[in-house]
Every structure is written in structure tokens, then in C-alpha cells.
Backbone atoms as SQL, in Angstrom:
CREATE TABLE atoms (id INTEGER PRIMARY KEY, chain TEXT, resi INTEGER, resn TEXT, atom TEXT, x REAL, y REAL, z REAL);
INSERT INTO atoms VALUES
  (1, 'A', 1, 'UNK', 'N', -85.193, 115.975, 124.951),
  (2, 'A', 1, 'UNK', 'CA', -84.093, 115.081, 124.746),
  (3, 'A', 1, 'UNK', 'C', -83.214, 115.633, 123.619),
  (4, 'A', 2, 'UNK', 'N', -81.941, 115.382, 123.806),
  (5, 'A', 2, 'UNK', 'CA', -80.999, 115.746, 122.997),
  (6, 'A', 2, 'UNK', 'C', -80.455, 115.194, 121.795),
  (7, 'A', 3, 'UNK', 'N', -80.437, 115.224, 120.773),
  (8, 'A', 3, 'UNK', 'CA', -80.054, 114.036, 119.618),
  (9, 'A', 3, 'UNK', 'C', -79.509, 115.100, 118.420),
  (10, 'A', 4, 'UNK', 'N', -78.208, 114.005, 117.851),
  (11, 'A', 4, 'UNK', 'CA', -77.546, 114.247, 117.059),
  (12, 'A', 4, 'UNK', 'C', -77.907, 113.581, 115.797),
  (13, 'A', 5, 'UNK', 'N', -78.859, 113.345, 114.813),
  (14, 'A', 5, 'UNK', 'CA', -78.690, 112.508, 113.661),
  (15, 'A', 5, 'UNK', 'C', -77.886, 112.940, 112.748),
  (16, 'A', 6, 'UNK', 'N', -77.008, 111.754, 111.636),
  (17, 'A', 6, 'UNK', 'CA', -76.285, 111.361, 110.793),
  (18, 'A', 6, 'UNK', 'C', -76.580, 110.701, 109.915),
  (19, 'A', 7, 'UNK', 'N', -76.404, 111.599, 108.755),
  (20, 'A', 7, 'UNK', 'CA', -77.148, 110.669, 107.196),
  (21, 'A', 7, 'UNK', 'C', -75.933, 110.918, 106.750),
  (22, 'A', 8, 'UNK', 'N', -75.418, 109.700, 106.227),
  (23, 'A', 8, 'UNK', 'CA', -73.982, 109.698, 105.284),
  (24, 'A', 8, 'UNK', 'C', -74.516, 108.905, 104.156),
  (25, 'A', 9, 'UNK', 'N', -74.533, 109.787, 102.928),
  (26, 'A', 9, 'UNK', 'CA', -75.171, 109.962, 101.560),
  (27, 'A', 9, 'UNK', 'C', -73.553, 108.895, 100.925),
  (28, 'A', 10, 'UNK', 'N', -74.265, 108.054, 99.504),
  (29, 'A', 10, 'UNK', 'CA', -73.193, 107.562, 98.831),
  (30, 'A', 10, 'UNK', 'C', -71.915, 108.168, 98.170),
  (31, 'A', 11, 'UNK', 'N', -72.284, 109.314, 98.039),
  (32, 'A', 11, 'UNK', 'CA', -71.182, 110.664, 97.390),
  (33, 'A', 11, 'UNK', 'C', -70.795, 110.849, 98.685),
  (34, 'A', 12, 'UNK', 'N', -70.890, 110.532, 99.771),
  (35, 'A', 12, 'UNK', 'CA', -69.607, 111.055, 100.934),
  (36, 'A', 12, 'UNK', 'C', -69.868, 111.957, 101.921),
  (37, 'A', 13, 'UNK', 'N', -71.464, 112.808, 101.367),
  (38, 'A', 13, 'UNK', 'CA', -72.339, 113.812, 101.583),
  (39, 'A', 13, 'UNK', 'C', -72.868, 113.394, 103.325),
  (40, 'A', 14, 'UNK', 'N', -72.150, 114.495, 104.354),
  (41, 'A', 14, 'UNK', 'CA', -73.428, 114.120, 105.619),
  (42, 'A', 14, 'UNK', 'C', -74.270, 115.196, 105.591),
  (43, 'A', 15, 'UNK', 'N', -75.513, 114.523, 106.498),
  (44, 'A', 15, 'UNK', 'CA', -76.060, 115.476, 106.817),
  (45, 'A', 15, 'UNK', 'C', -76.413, 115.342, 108.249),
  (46, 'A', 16, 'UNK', 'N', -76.504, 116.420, 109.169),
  (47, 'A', 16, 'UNK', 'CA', -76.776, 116.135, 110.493),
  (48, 'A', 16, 'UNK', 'C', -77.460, 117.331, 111.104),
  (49, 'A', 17, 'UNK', 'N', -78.300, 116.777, 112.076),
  (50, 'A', 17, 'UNK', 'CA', -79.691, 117.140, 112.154),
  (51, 'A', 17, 'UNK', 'C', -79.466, 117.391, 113.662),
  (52, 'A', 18, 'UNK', 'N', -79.898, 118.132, 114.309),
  (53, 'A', 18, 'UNK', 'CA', -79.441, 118.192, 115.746),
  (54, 'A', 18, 'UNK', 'C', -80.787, 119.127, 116.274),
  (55, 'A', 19, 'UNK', 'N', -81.445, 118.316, 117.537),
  (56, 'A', 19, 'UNK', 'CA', -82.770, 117.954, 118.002),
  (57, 'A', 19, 'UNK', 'C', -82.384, 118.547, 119.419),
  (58, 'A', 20, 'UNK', 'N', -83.219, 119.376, 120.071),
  (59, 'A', 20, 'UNK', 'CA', -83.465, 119.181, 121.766),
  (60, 'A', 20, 'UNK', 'C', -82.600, 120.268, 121.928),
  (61, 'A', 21, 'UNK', 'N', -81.378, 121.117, 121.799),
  (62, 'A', 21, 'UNK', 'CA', -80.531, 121.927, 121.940),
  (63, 'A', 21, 'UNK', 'C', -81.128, 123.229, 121.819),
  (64, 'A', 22, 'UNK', 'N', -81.389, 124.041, 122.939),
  (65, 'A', 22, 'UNK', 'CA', -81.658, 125.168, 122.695),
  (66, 'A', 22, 'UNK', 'C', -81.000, 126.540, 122.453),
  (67, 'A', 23, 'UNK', 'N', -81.066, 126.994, 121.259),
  (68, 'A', 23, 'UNK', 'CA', -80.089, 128.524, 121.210),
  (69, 'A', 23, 'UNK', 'C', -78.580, 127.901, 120.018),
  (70, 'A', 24, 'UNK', 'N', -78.054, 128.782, 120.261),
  (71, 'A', 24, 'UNK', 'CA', -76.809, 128.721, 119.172),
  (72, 'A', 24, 'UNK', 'C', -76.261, 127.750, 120.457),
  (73, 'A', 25, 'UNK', 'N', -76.327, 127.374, 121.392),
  (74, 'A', 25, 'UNK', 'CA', -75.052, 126.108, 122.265),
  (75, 'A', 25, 'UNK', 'C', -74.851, 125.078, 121.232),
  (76, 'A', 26, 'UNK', 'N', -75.931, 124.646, 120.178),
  (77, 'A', 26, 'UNK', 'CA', -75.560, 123.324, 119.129),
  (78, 'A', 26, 'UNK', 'C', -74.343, 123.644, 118.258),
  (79, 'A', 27, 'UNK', 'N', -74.192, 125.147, 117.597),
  (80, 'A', 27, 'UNK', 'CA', -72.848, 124.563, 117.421),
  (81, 'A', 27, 'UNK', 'C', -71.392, 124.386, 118.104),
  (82, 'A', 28, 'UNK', 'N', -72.012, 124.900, 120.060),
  (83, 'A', 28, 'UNK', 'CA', -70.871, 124.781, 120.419),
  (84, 'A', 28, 'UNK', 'C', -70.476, 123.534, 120.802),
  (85, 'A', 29, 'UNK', 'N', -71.483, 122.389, 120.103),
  (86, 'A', 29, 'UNK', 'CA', -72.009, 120.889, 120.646),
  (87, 'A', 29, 'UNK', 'C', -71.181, 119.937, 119.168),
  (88, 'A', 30, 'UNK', 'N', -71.789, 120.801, 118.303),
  (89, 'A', 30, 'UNK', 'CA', -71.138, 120.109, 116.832),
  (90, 'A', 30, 'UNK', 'C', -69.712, 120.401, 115.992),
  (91, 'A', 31, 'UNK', 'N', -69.225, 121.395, 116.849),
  (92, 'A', 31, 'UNK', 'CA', -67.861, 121.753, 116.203),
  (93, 'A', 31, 'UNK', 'C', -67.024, 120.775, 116.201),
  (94, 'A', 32, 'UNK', 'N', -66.803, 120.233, 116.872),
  (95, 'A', 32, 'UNK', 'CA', -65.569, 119.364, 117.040),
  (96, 'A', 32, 'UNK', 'C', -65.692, 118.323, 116.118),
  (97, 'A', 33, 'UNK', 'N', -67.355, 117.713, 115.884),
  (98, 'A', 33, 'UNK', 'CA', -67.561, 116.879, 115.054),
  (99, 'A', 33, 'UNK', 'C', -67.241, 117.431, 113.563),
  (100, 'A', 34, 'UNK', 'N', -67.758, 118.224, 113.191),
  (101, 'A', 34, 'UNK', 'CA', -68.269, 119.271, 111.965),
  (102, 'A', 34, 'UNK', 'C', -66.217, 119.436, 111.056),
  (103, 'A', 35, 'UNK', 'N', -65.669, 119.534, 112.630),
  (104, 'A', 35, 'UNK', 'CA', -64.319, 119.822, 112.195),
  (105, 'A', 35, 'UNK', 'C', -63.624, 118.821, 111.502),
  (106, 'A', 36, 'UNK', 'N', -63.843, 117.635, 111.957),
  (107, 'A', 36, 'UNK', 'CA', -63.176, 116.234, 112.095),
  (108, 'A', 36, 'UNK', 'C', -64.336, 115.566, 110.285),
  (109, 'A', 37, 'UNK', 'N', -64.995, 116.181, 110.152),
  (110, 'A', 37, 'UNK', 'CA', -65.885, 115.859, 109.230),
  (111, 'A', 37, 'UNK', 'C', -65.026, 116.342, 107.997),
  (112, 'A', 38, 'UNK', 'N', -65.161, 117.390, 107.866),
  (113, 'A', 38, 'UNK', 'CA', -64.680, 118.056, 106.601),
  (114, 'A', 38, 'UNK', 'C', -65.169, 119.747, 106.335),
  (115, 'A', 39, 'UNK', 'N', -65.373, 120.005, 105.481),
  (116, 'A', 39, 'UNK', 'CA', -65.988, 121.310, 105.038),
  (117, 'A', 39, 'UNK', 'C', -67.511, 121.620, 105.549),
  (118, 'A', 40, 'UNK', 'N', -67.647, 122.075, 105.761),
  (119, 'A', 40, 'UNK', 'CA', -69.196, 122.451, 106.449),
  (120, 'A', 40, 'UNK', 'C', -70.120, 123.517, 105.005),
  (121, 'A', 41, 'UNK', 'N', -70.638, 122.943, 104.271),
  (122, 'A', 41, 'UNK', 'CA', -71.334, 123.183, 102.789),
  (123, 'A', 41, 'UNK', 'C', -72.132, 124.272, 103.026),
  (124, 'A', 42, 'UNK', 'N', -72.894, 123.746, 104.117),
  (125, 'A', 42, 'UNK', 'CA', -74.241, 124.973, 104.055),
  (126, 'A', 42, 'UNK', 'C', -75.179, 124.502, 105.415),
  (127, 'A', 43, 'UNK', 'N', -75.781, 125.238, 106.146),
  (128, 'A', 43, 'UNK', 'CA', -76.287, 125.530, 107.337),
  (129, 'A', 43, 'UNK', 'C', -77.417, 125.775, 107.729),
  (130, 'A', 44, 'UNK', 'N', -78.507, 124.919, 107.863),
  (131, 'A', 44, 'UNK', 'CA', -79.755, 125.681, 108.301),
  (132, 'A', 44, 'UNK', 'C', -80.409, 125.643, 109.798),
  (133, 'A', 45, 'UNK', 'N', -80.842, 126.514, 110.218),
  (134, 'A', 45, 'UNK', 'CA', -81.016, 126.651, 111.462),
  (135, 'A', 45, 'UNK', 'C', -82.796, 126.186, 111.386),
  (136, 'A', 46, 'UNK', 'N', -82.929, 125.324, 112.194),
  (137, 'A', 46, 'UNK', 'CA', -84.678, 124.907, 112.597),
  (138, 'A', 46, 'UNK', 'C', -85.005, 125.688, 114.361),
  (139, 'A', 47, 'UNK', 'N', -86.270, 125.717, 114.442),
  (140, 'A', 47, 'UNK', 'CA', -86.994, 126.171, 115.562),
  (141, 'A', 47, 'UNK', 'C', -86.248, 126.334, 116.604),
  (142, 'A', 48, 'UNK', 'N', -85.411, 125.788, 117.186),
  (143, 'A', 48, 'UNK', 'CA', -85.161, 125.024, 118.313),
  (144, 'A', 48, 'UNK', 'C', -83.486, 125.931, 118.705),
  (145, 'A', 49, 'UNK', 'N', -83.210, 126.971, 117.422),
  (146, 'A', 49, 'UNK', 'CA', -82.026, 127.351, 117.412),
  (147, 'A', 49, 'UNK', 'C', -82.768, 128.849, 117.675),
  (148, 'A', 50, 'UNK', 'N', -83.608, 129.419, 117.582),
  (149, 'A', 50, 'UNK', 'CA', -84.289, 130.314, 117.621),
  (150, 'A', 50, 'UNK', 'C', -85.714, 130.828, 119.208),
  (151, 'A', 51, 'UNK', 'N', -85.043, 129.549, 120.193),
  (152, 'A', 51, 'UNK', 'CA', -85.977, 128.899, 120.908),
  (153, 'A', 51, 'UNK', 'C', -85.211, 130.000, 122.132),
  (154, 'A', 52, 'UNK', 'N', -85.887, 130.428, 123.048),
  (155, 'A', 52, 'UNK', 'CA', -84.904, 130.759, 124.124),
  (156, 'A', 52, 'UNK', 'C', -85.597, 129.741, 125.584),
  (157, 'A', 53, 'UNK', 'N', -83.899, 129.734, 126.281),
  (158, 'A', 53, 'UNK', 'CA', -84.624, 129.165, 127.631),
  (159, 'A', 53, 'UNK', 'C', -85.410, 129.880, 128.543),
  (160, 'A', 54, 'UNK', 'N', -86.483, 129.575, 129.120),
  (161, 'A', 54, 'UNK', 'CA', -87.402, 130.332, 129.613),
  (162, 'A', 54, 'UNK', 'C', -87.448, 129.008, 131.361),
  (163, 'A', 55, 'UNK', 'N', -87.141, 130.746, 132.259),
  (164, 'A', 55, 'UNK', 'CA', -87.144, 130.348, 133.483),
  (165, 'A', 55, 'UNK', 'C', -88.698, 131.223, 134.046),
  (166, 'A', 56, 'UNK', 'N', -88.689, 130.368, 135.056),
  (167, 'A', 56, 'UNK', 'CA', -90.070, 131.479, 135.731),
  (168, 'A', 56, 'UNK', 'C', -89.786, 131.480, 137.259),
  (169, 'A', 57, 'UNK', 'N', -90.058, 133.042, 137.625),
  (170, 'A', 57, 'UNK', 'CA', -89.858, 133.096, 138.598),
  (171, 'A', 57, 'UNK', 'C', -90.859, 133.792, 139.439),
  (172, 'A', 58, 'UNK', 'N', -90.998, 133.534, 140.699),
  (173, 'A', 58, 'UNK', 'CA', -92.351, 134.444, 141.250),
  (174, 'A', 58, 'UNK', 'C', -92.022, 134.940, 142.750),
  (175, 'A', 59, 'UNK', 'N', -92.815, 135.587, 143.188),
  (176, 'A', 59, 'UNK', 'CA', -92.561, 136.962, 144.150),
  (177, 'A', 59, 'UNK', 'C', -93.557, 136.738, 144.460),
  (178, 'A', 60, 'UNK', 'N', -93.297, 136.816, 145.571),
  (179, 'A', 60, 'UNK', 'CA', -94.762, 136.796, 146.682),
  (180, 'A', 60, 'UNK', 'C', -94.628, 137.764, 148.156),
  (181, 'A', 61, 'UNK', 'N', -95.214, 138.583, 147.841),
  (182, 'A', 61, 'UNK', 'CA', -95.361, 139.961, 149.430),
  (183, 'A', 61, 'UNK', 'C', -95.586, 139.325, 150.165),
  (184, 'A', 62, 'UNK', 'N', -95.894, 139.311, 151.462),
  (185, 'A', 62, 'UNK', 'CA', -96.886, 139.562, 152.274),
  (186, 'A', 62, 'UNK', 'C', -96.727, 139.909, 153.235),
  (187, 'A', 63, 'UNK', 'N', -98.117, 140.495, 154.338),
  (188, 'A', 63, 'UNK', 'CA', -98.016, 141.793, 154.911),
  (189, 'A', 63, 'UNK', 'C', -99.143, 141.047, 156.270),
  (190, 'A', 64, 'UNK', 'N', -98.404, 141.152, 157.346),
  (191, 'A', 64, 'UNK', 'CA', -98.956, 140.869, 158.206),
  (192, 'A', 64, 'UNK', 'C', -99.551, 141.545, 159.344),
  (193, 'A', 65, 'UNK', 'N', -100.625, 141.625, 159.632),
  (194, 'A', 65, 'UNK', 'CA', -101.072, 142.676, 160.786),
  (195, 'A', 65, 'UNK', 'C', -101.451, 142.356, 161.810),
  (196, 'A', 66, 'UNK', 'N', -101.090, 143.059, 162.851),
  (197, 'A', 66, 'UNK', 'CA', -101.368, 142.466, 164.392),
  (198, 'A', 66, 'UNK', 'C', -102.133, 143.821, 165.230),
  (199, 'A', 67, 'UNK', 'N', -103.069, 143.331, 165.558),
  (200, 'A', 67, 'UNK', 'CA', -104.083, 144.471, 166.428),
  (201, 'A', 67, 'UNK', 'C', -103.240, 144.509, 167.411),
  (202, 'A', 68, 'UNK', 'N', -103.531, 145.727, 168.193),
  (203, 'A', 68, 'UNK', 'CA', -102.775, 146.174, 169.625),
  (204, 'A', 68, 'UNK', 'C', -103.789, 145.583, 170.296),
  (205, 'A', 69, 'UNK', 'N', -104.551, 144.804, 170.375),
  (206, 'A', 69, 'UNK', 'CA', -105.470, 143.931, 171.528),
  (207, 'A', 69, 'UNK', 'C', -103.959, 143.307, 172.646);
């Protein structure tokens, strides 16, 4: 699941926390907000920005034989 949290500190201070987003797409998720916010202070990246999407895929032969009966 996807989530944006928002802590707006008494000095004016946010902080926002962004959950479920895999890879750098979060800040293509938070810019607009981030912009409309103000100055962007400082940046830390958790697990989840470092996460890649993982597909699986599988292959299967097979080989059929028919006697000349």
C-alpha cells in the first residue's frame, strides 16, 4: 500500500514520510507537493527507495515424441 505521511511541526517544519513506492518514482509522486511546500531542507532515502521491482518469469520446453508404430 501506498502512503504519504505529514508531520507539520510548530516552527512550520514538515516532514513527510512516503511508504509502499518502489524506486526513485516517489519523488516523481512528491514533487508537485514538495514544490507547493517550500524549500526541500534535507532528504533521506529508506529501504523501499533502494527496493527494485521484481517480476518472475518462467520457460517451459517441451519435447514430444511419437513412435513410428
Amino acid at each position: 500500500m501506498e502512503t504519504l505521511e505529514f508531520i507539520i511541526y510548530p516552527d512550520g517544519r514538515v516532514k513527510e514520510t512516503v511508504t509502499g513506492i518502489v524506486g526513485s518514482s516517489c519523488q516523481e509522486v512528491t514533487a508537485a507537493i514538495e514544490a507547493q511546500l517550500g524549500v526541500v531542507v534535507d532528504q533521506k532515502t529508506n529501504a523501499d527507495y533502494y527496493a527494485q521491482n521484481t517480476t518472475q518469469s518462467t520457460t517451459v520446453a517441451t519435447q514430444s515424441n511419437y513412435s513410428d508404430w
